[in-house]
C-alpha positions in Angstrom: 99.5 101.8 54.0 99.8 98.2 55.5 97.6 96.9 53.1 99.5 98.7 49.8 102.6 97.3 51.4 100.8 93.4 52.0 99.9 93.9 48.2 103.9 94.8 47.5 105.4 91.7 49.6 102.8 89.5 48.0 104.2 90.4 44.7 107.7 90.5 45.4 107.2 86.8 46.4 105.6 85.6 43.2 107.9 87.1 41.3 110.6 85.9 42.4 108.8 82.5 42.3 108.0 83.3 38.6 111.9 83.8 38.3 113.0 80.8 39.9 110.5 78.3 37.9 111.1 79.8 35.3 114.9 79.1 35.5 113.7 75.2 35.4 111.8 75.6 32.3 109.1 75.0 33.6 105.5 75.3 31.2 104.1 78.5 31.5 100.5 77.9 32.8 103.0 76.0 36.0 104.9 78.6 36.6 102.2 81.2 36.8 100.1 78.6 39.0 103.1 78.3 41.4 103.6 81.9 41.3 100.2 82.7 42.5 100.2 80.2 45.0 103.2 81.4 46.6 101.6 84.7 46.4 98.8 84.0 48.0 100.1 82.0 50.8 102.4 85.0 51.7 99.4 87.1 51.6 97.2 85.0 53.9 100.4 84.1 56.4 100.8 88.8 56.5 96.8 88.6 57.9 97.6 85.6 59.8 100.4 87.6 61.7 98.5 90.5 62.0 95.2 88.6 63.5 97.5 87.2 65.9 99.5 90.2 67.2 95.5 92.0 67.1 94.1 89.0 69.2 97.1 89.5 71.8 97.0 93.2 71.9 93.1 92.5 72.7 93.9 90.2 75.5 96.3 92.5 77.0 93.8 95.2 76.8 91.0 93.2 78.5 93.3 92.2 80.7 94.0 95.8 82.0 90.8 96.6 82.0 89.6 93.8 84.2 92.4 94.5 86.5 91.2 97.9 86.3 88.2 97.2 87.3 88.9 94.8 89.9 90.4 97.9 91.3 88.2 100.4 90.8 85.4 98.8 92.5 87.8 97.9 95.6 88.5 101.6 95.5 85.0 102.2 95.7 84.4 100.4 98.2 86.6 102.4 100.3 87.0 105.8 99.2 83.5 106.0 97.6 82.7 106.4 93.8 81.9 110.0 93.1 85.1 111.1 94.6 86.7 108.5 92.1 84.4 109.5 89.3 85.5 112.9 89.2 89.4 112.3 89.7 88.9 110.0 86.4 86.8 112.8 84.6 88.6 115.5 85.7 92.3 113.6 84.6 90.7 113.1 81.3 90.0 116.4 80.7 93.4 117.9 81.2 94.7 119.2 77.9 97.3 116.6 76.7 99.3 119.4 74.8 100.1 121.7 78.0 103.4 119.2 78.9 103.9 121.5 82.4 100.2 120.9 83.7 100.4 117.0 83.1 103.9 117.0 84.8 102.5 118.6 87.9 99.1 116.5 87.5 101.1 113.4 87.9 103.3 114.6 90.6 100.5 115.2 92.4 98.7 111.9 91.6 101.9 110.0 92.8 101.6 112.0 96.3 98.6 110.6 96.3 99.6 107.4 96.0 102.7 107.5 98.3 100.3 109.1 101.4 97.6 106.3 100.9 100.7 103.2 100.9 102.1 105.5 103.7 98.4 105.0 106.0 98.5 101.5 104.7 102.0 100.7 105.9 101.4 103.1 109.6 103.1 106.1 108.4 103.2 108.3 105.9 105.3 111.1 106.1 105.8 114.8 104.1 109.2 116.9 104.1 108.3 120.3 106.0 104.9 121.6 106.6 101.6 120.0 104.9 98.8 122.2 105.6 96.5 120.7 103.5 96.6 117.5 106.2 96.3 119.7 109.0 93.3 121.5 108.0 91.8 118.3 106.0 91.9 116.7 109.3 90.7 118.9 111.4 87.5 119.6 108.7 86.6 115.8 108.6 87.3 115.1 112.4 84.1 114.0 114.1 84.7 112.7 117.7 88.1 115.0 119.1 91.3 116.3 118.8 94.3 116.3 121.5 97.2 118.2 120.9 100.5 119.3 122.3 102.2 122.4 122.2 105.1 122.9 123.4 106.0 126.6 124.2 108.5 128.8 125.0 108.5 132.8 125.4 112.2 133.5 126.3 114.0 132.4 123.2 112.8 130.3 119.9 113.6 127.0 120.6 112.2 125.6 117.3 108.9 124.6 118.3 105.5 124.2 115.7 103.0 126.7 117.4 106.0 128.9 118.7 106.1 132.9 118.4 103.7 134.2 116.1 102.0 131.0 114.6 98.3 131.6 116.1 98.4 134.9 114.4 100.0 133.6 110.9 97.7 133.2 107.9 98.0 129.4 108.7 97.4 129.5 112.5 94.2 131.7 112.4 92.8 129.4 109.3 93.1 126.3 111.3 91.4 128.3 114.5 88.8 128.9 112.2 88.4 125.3 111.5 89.0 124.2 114.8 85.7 126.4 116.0 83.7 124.9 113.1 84.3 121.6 114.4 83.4 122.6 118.1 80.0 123.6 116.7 79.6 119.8 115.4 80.5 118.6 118.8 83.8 117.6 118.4 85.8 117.8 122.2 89.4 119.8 121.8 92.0 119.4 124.3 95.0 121.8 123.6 98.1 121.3 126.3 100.5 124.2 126.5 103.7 122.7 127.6 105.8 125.5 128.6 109.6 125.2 129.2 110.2 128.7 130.4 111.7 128.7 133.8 109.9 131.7 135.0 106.5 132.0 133.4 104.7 135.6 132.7 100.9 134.9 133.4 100.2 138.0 131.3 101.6 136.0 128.3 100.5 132.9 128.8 96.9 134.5 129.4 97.5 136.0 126.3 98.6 133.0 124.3 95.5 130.7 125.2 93.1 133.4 125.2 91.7 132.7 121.2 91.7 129.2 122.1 89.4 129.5 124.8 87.4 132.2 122.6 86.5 129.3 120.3 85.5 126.7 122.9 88.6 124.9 123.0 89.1 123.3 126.6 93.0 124.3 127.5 95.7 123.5 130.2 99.3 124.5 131.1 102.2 122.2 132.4 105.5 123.3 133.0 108.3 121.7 131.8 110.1 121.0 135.2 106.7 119.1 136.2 106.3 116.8 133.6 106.7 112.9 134.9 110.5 112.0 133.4 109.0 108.7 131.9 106.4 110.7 129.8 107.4 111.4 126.1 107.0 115.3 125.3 106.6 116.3 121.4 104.8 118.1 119.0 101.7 116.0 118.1 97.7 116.1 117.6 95.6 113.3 118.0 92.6 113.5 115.4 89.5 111.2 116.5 92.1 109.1 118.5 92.7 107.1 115.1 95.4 109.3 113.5 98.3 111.1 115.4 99.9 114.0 113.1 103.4 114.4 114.4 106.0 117.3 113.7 109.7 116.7 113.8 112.2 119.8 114.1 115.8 119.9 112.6 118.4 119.9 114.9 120.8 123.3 115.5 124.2 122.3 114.1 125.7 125.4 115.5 124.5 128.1 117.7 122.3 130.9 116.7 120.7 128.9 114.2 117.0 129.2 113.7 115.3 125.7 114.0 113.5 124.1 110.9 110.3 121.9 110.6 112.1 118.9 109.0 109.1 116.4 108.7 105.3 115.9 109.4 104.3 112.4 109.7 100.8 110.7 110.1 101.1 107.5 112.5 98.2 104.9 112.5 99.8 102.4 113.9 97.8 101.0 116.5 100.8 100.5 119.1 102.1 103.9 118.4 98.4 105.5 119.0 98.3 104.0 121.8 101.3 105.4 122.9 100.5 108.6 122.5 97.3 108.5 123.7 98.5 107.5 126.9 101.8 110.3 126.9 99.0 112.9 126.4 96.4 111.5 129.2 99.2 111.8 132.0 100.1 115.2 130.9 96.6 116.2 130.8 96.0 115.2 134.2 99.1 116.4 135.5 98.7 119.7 134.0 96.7 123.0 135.3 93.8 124.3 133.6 
């Protein structure tokens, strides 16, 4: 079609040069000559056009893919290839017609992107519960894991492990992958941090009694004896290099059951060491 409609333009132009010379009565053999001239410089200037527009569309494209590339084998370098490879292959075989699937694909692709700028930038952060980072963690961690847990029998207070969590589908799957990576030598330190005034030791046996099933080393602190210039919260420290933090809604009237507003991961180096430190003086302070 664009070369039918080259043909068309290139005529159009030497007839109406015919026309025009012909107005000037001019010989014949001149006007056909300047006809076909005419016609044929249009025709070469359409392929002209077109060669140029073709030679920047190719240096936009190897542009992009040296770009690309560039990234791709920075990628590499840090994530790995075959985990890359397959992401790529796997993208590229999604069926381009099923509009819901690629919608979703992409969401998921640009979480992706926002948790990686997140590490990059210290924090990177998910609205409610991620479980996916919890148990992802806790199946690559290789050295330890520290965690907090604050705890309360009386009343809910809001709190991540509270009431019925170690029993949940969620709370027995990460147990399970907490004892898998006791079995490859990974040290976990779990701190009950109990803010009941008067403690049942029936209960609190109870409470830490999978945890210690498992091979998970275990202490207890009331509230009341915690050092007033220690921060208490919610948090696990995976391998000392990532802290996975919770953060609860606050009750804006009474009555009202608390919500797990946030999870964050913190990398920061200043904010690691933080709570590294918040969680060594509990742990010492508190009884196993």
């Amino acid at each position: 079609m664009q070369v039918l409609l080259k043909i068309v333009i290139t005529a159009v132009a030497g007839g109406l040069t015919y026309l025009l010379t012909n107005t000037t009565d001019q010989p014949d053999i001149w006007q056909l000559t300047m006809s076909i001239f005419v016609g044929g410089v249009v025709f070469v200037v359409q392929f002209l056009i077109d060669a140029a527009e073709q030679s920047r569309r190719t240096a936009e494209l190897v542009a992009r893919i040296h770009e690309g590339a560039t990234l791709l084998a920075e990628s590499e370098g840090v994530l790995g290839s075959d985990s890359l490879t397959r992401l790529v292959k796997a993208a590229g075989g999604l069926d381009r017609r099923e509009g819901l699937q690629l919608r979703f694909a992409e969401q998921q692709v640009e979480d992706l992107a926002t948790l990686f700028n997140g590490l990059k930038a210290g924090r990177a952060s998910h609205e409610g519960e991620h479980p996916d980072w919890l148990l992802g963690l806790t199946d690559r961690v290789s050295v330890s894991i520290d965690a907090t847990s604050l705890t309360s029998f009386s009343e809910y207070q809001g709190y991540v492990d509270e009431g019925a969590f170690w029993e949940s589908e969620l709370g027995l799957r990460y147990l399970a992958r907490q004892r898998r990576a006791i079995e490859r030598n990974v040290r976990i330190r779990r701190l009950f941090v109990l803010t009941d005034n008067d403690v049942d030791d029936a209960r609190v046996a109870g409470l830490l009694e999978p945890h210690r099933k498992i091979g998970v080393e275990t202490r207890v602190l009331p509230l009341p004896q915690v050092d007033p210039l220690v921060a208490v919260a919610d948090f696990i420290i995976f391998d000392q290099k990532i802290c996975y933090e919770f953060q609860t809604s606050r009750a804006a009237r009474e009555n009202t059951r608390f919500m797990l507003e946030t999870v964050a991961l913190m990398v920061g180096d200043q904010h690691l060491q933080l709570r590294r430190r918040d969680f060594e003086a509990l742990w010492a302070g508190a009884e196993s």
